[in-house]
C-alpha positions as CSV (number, residue, x, y, z in Angstrom):
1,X,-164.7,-9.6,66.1
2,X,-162.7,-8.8,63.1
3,X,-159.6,-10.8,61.2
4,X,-156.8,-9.0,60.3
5,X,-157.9,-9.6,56.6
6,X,-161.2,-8.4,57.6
7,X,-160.3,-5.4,58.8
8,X,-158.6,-3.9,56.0
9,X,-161.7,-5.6,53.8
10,X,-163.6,-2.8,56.0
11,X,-161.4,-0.3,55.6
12,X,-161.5,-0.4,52.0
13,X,-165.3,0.0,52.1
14,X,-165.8,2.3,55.1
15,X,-166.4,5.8,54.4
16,X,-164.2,8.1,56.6
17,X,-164.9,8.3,59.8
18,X,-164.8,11.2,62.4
19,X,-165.8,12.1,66.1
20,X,-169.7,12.8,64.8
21,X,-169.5,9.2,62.8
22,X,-169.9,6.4,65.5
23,X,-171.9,4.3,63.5
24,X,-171.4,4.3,59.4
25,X,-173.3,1.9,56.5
26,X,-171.8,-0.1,53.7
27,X,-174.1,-1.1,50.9
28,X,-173.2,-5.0,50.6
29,X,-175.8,-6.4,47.7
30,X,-178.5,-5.0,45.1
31,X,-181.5,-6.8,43.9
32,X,-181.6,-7.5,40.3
33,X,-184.6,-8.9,38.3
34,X,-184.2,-12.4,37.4
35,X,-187.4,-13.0,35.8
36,X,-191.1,-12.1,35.6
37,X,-193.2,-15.1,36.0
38,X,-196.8,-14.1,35.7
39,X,-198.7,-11.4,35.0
40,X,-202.5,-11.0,36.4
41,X,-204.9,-8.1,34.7
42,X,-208.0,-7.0,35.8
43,X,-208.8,-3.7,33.8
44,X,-206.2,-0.6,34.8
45,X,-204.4,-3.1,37.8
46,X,-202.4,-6.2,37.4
47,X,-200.4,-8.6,39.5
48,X,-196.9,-9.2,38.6
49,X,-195.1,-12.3,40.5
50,X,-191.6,-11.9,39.5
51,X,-188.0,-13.3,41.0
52,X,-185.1,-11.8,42.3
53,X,-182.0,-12.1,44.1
54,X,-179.5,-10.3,45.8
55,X,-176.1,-9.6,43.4
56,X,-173.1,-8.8,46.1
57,X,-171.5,-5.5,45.5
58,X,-168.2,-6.1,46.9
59,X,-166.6,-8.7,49.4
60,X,-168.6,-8.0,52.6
61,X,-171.9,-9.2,50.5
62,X,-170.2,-11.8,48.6
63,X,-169.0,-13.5,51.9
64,X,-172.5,-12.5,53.3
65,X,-174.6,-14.0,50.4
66,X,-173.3,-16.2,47.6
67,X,-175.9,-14.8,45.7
68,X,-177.5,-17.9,44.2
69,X,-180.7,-17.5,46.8
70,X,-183.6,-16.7,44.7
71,X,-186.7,-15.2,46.4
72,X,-190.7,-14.5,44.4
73,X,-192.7,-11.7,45.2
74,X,-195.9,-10.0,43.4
75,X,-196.5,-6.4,43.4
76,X,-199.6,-4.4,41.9
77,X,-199.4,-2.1,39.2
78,X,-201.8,0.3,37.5
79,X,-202.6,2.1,33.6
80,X,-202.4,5.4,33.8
81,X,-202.4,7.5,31.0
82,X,-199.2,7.1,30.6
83,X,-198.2,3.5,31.0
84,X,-197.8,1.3,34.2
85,X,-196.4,2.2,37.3
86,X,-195.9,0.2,40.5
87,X,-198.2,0.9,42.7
88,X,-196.7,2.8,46.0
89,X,-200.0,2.5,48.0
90,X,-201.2,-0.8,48.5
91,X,-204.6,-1.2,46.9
92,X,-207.2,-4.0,48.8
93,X,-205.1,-6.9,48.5
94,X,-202.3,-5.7,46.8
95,X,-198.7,-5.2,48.0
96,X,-196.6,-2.0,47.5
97,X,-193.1,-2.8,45.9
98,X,-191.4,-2.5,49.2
99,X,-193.7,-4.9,50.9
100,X,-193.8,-7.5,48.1
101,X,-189.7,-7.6,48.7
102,X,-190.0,-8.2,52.3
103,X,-192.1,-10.5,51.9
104,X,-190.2,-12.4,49.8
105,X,-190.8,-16.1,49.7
106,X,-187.7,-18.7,48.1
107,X,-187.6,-19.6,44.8
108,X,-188.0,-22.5,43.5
């Protein structure tokens, strides 16, 4: 159940609706890098343990998340020819970038 105040907060973010739109999203928070804390090599792969947090993009995620929650996660990279890239397939032990963020743990 919605305020009055919440409502129009809502309506200010809701994309248009229509008969075929039941349902709609509303992007509330991005991550954003806070720091990289360690770096692990072992030839062309590393660790990287890093911290994030969620930034609120408008009311709905401010009132959601005050945004001072930080969380760690590591995720594996590799050399290629190139330069490093985040690994998308998880390697043995290693967690892709979408793992490592949902298994965030809190920051210290």
């Amino acid at each position: 159940m919605l305020t009055p105040s919440g409502v129009e907060t809502i309506r200010s973010v809701a994309p248009s609706q229509g008969p075929d739109k039941p349902t709609f999203s509303i992007s509330i928070a991005k991550r954003e890098l806070v720091a990289i804390t360690g770096i692990a090599k072992q030839g062309d792969v590393a660790d990287v343990d890093f911290i994030w947090r969620w930034v609120p993009l408008n009311e709905i995620g401010a009132a959601l998340d005050s945004g001072d929650l930080r969380s760690k996660s590591t995720v594996g990279f590799r050399d290629f020819d190139d330069g490093w890239r985040v690994l998308q397939v998880a390697p043995h032990s290693a967690q892709t970038i979408d793992d490592a963020l949902k298994n965030a743990e809190p920051a210290p």
